[in-house]
Biopython code that builds the backbone (N, CA, C, O; Angstrom):
import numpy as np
from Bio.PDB.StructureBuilder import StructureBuilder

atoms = [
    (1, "UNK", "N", (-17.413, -38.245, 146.067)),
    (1, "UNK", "CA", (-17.200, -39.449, 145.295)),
    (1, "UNK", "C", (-16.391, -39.166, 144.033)),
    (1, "UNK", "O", (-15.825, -40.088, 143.446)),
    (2, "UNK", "N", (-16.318, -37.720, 143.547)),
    (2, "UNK", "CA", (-15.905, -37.464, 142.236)),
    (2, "UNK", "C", (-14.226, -38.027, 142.470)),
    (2, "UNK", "O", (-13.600, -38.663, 141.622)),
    (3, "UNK", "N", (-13.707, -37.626, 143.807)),
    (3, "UNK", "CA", (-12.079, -38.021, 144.137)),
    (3, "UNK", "C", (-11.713, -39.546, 143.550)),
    (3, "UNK", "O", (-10.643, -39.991, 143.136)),
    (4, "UNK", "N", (-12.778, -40.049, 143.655)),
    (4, "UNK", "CA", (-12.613, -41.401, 143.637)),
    (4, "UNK", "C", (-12.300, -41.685, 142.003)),
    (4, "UNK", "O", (-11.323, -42.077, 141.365)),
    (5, "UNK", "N", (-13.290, -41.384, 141.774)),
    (5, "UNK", "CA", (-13.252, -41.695, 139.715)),
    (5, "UNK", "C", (-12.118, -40.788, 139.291)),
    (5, "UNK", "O", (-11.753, -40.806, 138.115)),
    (6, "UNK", "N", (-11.613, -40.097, 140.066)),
    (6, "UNK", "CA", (-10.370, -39.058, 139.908)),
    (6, "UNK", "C", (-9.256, -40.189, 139.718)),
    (6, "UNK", "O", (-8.443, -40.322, 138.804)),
    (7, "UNK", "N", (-9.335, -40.478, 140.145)),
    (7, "UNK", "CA", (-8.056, -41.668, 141.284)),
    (7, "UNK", "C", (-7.874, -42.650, 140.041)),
    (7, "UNK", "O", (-6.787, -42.735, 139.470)),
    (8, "UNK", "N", (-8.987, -43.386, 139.650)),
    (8, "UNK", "CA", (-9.762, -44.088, 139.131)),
    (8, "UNK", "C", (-9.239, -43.844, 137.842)),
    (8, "UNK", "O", (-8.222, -44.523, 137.699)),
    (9, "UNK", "N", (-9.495, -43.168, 136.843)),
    (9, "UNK", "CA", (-9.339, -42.068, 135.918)),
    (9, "UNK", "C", (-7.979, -42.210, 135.599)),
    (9, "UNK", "O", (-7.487, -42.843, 134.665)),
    (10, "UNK", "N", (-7.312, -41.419, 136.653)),
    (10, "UNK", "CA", (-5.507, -41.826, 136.662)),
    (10, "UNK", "C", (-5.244, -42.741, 136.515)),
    (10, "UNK", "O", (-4.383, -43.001, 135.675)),
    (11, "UNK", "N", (-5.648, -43.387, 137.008)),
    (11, "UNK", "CA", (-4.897, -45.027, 137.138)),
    (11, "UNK", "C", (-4.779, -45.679, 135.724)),
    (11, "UNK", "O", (-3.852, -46.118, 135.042)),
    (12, "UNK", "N", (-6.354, -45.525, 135.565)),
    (12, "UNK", "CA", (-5.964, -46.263, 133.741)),
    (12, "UNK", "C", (-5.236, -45.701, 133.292)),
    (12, "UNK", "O", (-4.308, -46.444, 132.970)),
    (13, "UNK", "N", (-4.902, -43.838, 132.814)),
    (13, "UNK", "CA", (-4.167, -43.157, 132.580)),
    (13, "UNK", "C", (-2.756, -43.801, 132.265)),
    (13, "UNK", "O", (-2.188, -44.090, 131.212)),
    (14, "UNK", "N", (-2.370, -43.927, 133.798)),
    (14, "UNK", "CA", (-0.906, -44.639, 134.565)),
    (14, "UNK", "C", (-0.757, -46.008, 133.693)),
    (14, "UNK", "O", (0.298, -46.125, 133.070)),
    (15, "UNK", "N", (-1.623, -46.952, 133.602)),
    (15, "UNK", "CA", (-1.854, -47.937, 132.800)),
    (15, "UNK", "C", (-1.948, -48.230, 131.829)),
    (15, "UNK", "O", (-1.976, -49.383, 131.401)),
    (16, "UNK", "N", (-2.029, -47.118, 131.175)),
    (16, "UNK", "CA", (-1.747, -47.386, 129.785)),
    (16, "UNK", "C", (-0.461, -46.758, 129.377)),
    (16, "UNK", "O", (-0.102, -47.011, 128.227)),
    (17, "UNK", "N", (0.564, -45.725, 130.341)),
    (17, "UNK", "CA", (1.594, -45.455, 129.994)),
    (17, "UNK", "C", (2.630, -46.727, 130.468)),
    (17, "UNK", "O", (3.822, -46.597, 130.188)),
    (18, "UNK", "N", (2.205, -47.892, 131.147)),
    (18, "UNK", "CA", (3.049, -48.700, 131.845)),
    (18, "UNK", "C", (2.788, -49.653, 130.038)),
    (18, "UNK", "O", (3.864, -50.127, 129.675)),
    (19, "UNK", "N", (1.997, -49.843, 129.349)),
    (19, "UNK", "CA", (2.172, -50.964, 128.179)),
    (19, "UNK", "C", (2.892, -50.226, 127.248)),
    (19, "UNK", "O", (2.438, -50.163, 126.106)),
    (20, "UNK", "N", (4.096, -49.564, 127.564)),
    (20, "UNK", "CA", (4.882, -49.021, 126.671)),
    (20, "UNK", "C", (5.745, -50.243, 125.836)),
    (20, "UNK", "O", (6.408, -50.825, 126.694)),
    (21, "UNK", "N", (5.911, -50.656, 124.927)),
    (21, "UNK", "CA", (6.619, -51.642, 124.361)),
    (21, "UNK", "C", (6.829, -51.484, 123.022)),
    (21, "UNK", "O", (6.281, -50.597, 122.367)),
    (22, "UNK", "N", (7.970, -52.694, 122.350)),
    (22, "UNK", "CA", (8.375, -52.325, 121.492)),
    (22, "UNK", "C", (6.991, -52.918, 120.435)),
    (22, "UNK", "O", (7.136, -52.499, 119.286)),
    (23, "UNK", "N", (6.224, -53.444, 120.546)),
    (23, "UNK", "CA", (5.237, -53.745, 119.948)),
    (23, "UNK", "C", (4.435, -52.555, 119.193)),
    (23, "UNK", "O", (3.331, -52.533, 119.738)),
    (24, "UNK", "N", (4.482, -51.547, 118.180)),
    (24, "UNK", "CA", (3.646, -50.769, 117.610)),
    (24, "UNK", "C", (1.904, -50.916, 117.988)),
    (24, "UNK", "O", (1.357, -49.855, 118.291)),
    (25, "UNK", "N", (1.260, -51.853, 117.980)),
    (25, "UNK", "CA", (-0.024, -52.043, 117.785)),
    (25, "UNK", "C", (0.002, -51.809, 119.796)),
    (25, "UNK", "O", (-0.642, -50.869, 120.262)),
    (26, "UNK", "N", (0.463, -52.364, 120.352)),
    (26, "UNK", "CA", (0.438, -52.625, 121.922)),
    (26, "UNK", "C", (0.492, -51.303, 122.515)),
    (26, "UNK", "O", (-0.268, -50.811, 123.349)),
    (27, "UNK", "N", (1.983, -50.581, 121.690)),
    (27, "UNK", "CA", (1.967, -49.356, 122.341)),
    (27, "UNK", "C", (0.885, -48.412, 122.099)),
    (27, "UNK", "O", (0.301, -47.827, 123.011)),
    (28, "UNK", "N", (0.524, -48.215, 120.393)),
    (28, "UNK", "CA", (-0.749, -47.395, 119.981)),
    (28, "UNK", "C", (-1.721, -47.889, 121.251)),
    (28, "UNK", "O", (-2.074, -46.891, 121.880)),
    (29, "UNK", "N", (-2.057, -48.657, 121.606)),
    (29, "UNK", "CA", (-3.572, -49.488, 122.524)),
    (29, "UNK", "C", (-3.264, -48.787, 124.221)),
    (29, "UNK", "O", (-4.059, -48.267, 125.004)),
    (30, "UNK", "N", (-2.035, -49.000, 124.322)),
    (30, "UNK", "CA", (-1.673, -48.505, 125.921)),
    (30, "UNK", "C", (-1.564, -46.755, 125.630)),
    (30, "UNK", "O", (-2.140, -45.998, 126.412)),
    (31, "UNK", "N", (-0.872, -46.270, 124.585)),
    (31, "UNK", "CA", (-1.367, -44.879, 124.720)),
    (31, "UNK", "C", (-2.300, -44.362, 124.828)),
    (31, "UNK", "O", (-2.429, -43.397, 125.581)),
    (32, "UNK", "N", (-3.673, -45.068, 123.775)),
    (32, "UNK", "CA", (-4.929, -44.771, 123.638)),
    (32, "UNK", "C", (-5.571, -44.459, 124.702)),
    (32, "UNK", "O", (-6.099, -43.397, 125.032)),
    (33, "UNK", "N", (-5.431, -46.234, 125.629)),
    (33, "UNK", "CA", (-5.946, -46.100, 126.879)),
    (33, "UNK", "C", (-5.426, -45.023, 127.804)),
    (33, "UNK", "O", (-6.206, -44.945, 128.754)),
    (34, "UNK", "N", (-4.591, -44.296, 127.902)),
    (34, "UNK", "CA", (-3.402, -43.665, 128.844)),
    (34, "UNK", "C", (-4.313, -42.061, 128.743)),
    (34, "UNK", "O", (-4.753, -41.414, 129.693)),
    (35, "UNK", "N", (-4.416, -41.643, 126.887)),
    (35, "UNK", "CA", (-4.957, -40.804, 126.723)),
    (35, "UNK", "C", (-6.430, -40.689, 127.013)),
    (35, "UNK", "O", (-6.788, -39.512, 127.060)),
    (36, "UNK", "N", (-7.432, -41.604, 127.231)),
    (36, "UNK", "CA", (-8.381, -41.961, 127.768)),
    (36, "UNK", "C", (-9.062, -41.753, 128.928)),
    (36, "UNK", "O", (-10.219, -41.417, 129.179)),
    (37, "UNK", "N", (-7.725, -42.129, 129.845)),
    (37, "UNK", "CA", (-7.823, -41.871, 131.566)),
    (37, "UNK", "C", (-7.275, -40.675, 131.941)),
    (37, "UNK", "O", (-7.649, -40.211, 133.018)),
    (38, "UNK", "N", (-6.164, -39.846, 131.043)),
    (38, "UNK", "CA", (-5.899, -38.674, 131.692)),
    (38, "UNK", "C", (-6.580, -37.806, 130.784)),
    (38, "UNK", "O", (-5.860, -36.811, 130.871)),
    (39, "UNK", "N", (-7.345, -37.554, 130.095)),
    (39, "UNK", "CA", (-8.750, -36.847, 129.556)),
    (39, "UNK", "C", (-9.814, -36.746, 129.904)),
    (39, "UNK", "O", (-10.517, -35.781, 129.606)),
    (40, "UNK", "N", (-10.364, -38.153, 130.941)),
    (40, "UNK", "CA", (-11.088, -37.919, 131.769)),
    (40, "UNK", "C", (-10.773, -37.533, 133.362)),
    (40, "UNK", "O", (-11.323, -38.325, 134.128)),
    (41, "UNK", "N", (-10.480, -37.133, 133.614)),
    (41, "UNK", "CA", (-9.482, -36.588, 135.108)),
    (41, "UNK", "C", (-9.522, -35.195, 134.771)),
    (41, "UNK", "O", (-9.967, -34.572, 135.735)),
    (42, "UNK", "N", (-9.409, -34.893, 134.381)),
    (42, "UNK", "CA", (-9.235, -32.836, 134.561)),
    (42, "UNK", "C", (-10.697, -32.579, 135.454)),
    (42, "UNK", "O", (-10.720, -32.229, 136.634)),
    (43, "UNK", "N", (-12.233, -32.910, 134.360)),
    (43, "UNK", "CA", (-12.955, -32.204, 135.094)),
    (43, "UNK", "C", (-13.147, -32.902, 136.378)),
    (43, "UNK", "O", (-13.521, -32.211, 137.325)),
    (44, "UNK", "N", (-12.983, -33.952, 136.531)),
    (44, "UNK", "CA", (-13.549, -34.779, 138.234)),
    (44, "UNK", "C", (-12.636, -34.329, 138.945)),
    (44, "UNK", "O", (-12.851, -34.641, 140.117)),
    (45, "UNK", "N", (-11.198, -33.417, 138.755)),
    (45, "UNK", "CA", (-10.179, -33.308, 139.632)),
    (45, "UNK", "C", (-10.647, -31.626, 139.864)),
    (45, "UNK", "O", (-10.677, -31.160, 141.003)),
    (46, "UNK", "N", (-10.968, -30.870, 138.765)),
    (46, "UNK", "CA", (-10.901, -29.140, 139.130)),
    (46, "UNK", "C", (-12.572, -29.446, 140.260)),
    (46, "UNK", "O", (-12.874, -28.408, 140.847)),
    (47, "UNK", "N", (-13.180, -30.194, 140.447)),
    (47, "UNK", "CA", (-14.364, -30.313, 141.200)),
    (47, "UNK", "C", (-14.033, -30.346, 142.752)),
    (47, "UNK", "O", (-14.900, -30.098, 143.589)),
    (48, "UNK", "N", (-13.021, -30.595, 143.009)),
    (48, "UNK", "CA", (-12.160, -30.717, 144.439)),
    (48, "UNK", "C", (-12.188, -29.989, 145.013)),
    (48, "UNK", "O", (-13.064, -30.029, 145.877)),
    (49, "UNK", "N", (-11.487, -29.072, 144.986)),
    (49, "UNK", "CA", (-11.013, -27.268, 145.760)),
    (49, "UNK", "C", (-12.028, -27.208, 146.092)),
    (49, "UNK", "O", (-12.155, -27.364, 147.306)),
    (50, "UNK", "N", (-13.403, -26.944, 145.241)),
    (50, "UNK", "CA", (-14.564, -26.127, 145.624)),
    (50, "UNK", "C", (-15.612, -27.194, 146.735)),
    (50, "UNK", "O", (-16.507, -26.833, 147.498)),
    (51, "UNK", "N", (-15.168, -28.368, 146.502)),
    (51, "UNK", "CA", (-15.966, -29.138, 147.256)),
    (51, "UNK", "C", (-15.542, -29.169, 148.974)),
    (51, "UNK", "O", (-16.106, -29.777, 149.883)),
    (52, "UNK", "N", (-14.295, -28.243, 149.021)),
    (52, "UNK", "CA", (-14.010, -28.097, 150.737)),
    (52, "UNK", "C", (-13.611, -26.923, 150.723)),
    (52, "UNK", "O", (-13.784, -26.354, 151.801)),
    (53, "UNK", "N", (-13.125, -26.295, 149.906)),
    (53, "UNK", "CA", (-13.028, -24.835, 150.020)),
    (53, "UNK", "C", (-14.010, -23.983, 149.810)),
    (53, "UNK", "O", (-14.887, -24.305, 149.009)),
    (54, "UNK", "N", (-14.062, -22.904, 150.383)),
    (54, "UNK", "CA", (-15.286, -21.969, 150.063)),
    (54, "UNK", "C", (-14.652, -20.473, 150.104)),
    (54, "UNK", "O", (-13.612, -20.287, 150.736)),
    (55, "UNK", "N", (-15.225, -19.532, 149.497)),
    (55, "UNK", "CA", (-14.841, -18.100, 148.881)),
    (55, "UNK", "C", (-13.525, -18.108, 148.638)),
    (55, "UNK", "O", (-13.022, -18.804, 147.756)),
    (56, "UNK", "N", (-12.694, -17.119, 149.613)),
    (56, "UNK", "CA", (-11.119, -16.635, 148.549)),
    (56, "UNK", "C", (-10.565, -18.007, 149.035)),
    (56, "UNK", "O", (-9.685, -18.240, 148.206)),
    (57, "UNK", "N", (-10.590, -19.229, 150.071)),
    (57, "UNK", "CA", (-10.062, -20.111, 149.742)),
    (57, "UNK", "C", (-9.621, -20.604, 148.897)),
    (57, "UNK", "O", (-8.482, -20.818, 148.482)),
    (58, "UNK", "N", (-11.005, -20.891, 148.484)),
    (58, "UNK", "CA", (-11.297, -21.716, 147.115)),
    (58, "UNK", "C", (-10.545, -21.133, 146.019)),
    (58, "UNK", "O", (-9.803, -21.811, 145.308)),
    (59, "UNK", "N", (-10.774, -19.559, 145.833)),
    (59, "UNK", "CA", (-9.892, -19.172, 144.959)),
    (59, "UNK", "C", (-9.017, -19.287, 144.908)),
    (59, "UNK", "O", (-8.632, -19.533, 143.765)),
    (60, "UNK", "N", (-7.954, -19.231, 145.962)),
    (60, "UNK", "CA", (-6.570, -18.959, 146.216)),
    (60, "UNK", "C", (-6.242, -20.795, 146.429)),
    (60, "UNK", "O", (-5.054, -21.028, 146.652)),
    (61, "UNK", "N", (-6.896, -21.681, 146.392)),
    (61, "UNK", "CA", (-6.928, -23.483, 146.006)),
    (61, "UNK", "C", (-6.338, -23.398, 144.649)),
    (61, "UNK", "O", (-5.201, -23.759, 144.345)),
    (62, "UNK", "N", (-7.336, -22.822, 143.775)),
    (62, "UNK", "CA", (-7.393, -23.192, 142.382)),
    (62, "UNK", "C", (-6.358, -22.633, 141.834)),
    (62, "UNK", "O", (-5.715, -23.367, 141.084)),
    (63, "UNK", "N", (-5.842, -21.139, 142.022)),
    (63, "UNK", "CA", (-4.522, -20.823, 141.593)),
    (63, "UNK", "C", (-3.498, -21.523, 141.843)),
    (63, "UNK", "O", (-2.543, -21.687, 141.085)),
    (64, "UNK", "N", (-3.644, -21.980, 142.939)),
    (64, "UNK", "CA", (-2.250, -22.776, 143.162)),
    (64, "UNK", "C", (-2.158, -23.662, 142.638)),
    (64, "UNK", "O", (-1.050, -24.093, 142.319)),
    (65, "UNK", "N", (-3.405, -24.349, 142.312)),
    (65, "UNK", "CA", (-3.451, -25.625, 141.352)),
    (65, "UNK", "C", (-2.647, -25.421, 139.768)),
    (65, "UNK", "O", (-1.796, -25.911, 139.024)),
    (66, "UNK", "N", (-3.734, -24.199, 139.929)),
    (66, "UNK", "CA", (-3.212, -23.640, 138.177)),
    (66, "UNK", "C", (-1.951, -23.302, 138.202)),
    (66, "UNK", "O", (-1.407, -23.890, 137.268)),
    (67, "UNK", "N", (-0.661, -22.210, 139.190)),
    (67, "UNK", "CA", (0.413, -22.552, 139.406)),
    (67, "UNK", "C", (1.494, -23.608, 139.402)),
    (67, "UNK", "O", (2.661, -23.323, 139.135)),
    (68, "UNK", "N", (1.139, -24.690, 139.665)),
    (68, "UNK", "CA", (2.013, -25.923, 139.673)),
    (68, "UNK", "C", (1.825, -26.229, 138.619)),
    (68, "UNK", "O", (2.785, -26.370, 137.862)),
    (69, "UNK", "N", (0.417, -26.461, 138.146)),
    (69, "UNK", "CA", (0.616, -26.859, 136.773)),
    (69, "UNK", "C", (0.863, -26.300, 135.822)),
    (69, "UNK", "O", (0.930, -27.025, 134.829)),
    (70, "UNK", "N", (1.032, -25.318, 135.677)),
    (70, "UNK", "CA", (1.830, -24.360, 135.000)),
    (70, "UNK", "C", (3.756, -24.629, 135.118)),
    (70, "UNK", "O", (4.400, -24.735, 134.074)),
    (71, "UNK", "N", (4.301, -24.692, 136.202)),
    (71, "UNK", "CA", (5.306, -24.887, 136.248)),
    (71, "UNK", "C", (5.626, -26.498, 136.124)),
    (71, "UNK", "O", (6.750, -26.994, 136.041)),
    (72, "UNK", "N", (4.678, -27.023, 136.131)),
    (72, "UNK", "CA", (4.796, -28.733, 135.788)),
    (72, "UNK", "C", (4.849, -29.102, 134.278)),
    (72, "UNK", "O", (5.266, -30.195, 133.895)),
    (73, "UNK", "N", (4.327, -27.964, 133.305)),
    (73, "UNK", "CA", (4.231, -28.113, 131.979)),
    (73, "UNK", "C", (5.390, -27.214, 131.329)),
    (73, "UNK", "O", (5.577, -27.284, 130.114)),
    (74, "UNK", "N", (6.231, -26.301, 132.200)),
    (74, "UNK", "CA", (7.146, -25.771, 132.027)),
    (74, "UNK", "C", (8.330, -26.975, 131.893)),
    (74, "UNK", "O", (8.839, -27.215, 130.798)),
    (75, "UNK", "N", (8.784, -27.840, 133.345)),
    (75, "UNK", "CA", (9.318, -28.303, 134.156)),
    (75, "UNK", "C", (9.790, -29.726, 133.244)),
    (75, "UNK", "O", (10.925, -30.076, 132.919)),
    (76, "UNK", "N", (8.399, -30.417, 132.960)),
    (76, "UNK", "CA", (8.136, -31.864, 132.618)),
    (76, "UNK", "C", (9.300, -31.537, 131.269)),
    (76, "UNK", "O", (10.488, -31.784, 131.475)),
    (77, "UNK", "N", (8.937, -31.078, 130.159)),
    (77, "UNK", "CA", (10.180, -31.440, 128.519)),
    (77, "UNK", "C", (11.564, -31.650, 129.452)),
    (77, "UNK", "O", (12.118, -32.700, 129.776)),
    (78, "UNK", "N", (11.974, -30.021, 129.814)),
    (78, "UNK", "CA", (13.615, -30.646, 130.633)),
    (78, "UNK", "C", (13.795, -31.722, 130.908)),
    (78, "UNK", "O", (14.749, -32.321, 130.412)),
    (79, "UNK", "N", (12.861, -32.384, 131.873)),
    (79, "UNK", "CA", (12.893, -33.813, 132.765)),
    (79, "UNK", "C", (12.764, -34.680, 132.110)),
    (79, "UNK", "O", (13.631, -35.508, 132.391)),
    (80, "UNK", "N", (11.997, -35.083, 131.157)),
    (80, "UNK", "CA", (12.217, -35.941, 130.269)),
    (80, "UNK", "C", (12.979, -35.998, 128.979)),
    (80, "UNK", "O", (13.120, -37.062, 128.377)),
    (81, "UNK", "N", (13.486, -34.830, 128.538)),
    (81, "UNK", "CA", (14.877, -34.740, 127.639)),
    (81, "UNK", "C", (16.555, -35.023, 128.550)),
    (81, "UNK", "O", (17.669, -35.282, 128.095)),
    (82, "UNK", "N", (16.057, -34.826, 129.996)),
    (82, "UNK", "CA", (17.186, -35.078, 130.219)),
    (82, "UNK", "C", (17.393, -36.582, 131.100)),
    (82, "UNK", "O", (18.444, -37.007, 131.581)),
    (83, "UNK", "N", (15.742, -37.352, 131.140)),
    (83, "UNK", "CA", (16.120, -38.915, 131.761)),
    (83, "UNK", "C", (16.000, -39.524, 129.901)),
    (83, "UNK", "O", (15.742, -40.726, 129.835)),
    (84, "UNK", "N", (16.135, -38.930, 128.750)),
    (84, "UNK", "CA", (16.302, -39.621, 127.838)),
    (84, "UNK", "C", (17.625, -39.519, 127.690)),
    (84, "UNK", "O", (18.360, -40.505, 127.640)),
    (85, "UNK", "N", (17.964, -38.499, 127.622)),
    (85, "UNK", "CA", (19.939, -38.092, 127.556)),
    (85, "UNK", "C", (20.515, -39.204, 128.701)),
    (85, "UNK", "O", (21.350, -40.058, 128.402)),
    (86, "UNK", "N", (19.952, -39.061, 130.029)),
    (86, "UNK", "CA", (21.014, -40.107, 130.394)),
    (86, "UNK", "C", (21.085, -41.319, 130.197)),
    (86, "UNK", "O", (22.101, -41.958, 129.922)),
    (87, "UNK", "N", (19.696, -41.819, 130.362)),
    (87, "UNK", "CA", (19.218, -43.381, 129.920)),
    (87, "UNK", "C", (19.128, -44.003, 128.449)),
    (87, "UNK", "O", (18.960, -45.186, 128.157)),
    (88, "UNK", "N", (19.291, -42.845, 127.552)),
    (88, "UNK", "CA", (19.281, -43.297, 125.804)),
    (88, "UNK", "C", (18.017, -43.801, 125.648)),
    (88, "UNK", "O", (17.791, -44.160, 124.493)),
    (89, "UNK", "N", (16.960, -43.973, 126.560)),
    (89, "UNK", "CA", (15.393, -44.248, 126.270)),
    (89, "UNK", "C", (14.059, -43.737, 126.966)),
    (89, "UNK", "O", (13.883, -43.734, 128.184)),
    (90, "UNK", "N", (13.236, -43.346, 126.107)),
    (90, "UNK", "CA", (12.092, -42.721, 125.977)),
    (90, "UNK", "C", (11.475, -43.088, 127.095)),
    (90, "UNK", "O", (10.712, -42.347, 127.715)),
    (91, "UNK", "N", (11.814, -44.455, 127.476)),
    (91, "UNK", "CA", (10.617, -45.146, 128.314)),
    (91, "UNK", "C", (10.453, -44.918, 130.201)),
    (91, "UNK", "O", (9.654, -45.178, 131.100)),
    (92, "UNK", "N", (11.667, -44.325, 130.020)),
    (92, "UNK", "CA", (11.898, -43.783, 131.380)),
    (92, "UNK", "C", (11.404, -42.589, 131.734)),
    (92, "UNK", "O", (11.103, -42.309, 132.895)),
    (93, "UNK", "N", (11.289, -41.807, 130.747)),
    (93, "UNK", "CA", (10.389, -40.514, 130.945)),
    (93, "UNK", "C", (8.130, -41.035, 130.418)),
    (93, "UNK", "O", (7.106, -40.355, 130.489)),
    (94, "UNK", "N", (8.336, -42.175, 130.066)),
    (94, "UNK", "CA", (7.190, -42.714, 130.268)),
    (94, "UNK", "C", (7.102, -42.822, 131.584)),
    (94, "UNK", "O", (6.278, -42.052, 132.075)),
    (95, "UNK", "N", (7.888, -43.784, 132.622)),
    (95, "UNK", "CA", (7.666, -44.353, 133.794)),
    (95, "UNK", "C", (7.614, -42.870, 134.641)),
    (95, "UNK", "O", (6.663, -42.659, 135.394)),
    (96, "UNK", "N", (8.301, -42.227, 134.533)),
    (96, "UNK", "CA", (8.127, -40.566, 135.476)),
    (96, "UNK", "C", (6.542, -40.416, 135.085)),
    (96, "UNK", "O", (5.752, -40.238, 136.013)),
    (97, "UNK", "N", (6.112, -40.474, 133.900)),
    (97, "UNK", "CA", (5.228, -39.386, 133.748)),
    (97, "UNK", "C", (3.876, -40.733, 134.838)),
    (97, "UNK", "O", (3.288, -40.324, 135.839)),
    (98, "UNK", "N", (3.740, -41.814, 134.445)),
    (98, "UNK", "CA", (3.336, -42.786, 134.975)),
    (98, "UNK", "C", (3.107, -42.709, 136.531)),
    (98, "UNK", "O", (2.049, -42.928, 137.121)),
    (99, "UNK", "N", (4.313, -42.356, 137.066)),
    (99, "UNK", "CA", (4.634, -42.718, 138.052)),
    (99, "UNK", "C", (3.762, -41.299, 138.737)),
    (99, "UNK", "O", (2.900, -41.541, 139.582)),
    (100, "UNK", "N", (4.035, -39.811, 138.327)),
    (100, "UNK", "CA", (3.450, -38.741, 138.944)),
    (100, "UNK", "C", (2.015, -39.004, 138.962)),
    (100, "UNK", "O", (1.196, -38.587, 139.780)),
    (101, "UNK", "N", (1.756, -40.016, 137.593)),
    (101, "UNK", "CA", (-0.232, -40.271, 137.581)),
    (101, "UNK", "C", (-0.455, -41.014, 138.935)),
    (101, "UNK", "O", (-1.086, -40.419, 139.808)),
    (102, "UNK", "N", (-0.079, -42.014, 139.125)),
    (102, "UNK", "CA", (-0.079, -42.738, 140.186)),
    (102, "UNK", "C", (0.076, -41.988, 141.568)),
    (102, "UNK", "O", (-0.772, -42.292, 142.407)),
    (103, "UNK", "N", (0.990, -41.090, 141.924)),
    (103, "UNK", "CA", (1.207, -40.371, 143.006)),
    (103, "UNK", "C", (-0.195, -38.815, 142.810)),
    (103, "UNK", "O", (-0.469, -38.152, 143.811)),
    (104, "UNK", "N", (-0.683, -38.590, 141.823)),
    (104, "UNK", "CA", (-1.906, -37.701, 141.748)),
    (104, "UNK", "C", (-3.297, -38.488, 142.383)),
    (104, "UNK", "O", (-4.233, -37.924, 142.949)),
    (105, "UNK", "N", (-3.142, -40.053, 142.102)),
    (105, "UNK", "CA", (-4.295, -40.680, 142.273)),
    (105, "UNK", "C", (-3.972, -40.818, 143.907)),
    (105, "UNK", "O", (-4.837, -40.550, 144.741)),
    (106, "UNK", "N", (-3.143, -41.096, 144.133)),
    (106, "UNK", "CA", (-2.845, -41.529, 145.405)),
    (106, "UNK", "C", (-3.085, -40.084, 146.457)),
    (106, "UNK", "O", (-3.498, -40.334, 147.589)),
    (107, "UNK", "N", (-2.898, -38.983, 146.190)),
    (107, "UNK", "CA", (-2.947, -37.935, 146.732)),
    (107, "UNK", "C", (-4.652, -37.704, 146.888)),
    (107, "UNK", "O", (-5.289, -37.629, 147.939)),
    (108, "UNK", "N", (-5.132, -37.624, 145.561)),
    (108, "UNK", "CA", (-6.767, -37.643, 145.463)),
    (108, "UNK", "C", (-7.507, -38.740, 146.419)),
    (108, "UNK", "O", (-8.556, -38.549, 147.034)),
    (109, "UNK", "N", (-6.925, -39.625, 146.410)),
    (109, "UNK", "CA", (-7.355, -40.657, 147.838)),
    (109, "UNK", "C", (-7.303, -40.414, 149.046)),
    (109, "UNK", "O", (-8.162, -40.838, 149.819)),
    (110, "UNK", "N", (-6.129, -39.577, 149.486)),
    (110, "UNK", "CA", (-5.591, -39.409, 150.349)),
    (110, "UNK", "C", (-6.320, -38.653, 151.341)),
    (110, "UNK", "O", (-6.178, -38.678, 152.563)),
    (111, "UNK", "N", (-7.365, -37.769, 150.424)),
    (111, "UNK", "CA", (-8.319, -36.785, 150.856)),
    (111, "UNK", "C", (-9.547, -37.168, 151.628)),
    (111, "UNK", "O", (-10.610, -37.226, 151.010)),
    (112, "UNK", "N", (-9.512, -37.477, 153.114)),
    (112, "UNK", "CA", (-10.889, -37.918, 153.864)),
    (112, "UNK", "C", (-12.347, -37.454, 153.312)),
    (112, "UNK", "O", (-12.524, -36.255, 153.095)),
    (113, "UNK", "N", (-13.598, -38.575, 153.037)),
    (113, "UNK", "CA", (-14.626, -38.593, 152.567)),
    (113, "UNK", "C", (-15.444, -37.382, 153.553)),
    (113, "UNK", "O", (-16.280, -36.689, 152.973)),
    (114, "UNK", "N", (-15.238, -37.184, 154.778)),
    (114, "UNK", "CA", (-15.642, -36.122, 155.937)),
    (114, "UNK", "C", (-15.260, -34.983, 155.015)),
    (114, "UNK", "O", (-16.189, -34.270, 154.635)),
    (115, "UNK", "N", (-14.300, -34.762, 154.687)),
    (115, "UNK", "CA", (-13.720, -33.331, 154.234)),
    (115, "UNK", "C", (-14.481, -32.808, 152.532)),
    (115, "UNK", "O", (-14.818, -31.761, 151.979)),
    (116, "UNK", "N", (-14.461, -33.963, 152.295)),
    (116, "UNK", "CA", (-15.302, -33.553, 150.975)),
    (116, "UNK", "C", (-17.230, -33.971, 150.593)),
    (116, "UNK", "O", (-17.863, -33.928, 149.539)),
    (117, "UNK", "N", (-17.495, -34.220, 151.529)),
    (117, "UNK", "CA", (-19.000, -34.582, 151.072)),
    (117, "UNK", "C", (-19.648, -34.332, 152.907)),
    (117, "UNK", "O", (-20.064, -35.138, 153.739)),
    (118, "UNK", "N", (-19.447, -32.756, 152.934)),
    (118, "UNK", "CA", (-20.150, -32.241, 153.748)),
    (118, "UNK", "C", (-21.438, -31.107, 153.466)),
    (118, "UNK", "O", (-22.082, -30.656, 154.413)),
]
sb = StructureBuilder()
sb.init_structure("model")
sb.init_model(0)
sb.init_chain("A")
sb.init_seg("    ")
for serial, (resi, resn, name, xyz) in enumerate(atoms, 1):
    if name == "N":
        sb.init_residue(resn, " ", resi, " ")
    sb.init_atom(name, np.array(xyz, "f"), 0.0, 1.0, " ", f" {name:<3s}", serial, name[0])
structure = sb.get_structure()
């Protein structure tokens, strides 16, 4: 069930990076929320691997996890310094970052209830 509030989690995340606007008070409120939902998501998401993986699986799950995201926190400034360079606005590297929350939640769904609550 944790996949679910994972999903869940993101989404507001995703949702509060979508009330990006020129409104100061609107945007502070949609970041808040944004920071909200992807603060709660780390621990309901590292709970995964171990819930279908077992011994060096599991281990060799979690590195890879920790791998990507490692190269995703490398990866992400470039990508969004360079959809601000072409587009002249911030808000497009909002909608990427948005958009990967949404495709994390969607992946965390994606995962059959058989496979994880055995």
């Amino acid at each position: 069930m944790a996949y679910r509030h994972s999903c869940g989690c993101g989404s507001v995340g995703a949702g509060g990076r979508w009330c990006w606007s020129t409104n100061t008070t609107m945007a502070m409120l949609g970041l808040s929320l944004a920071t909200m939902g992807i603060l709660t998501t780390p621990p309901l998401f590292w709970s995964l691997p171990t819930a279908f993986l077992a011994g060096t699986g599991a281990a060799a799950g979690i590195a890879m996890i920790n791998s990507l995201g490692n190269l995703a926190g490398f990866l992400s400034p470039y990508l969004m310094g360079w959809l601000k360079q072409v587009t002249a606005s911030n808000a497009s590297g909002m909608y990427m970052l948005a958009g990967f929350m949404v495709l994390g939640g969607l992946l965390a769904l994606s995962v059959p209830k058989r496979v994880v609550n055995r």
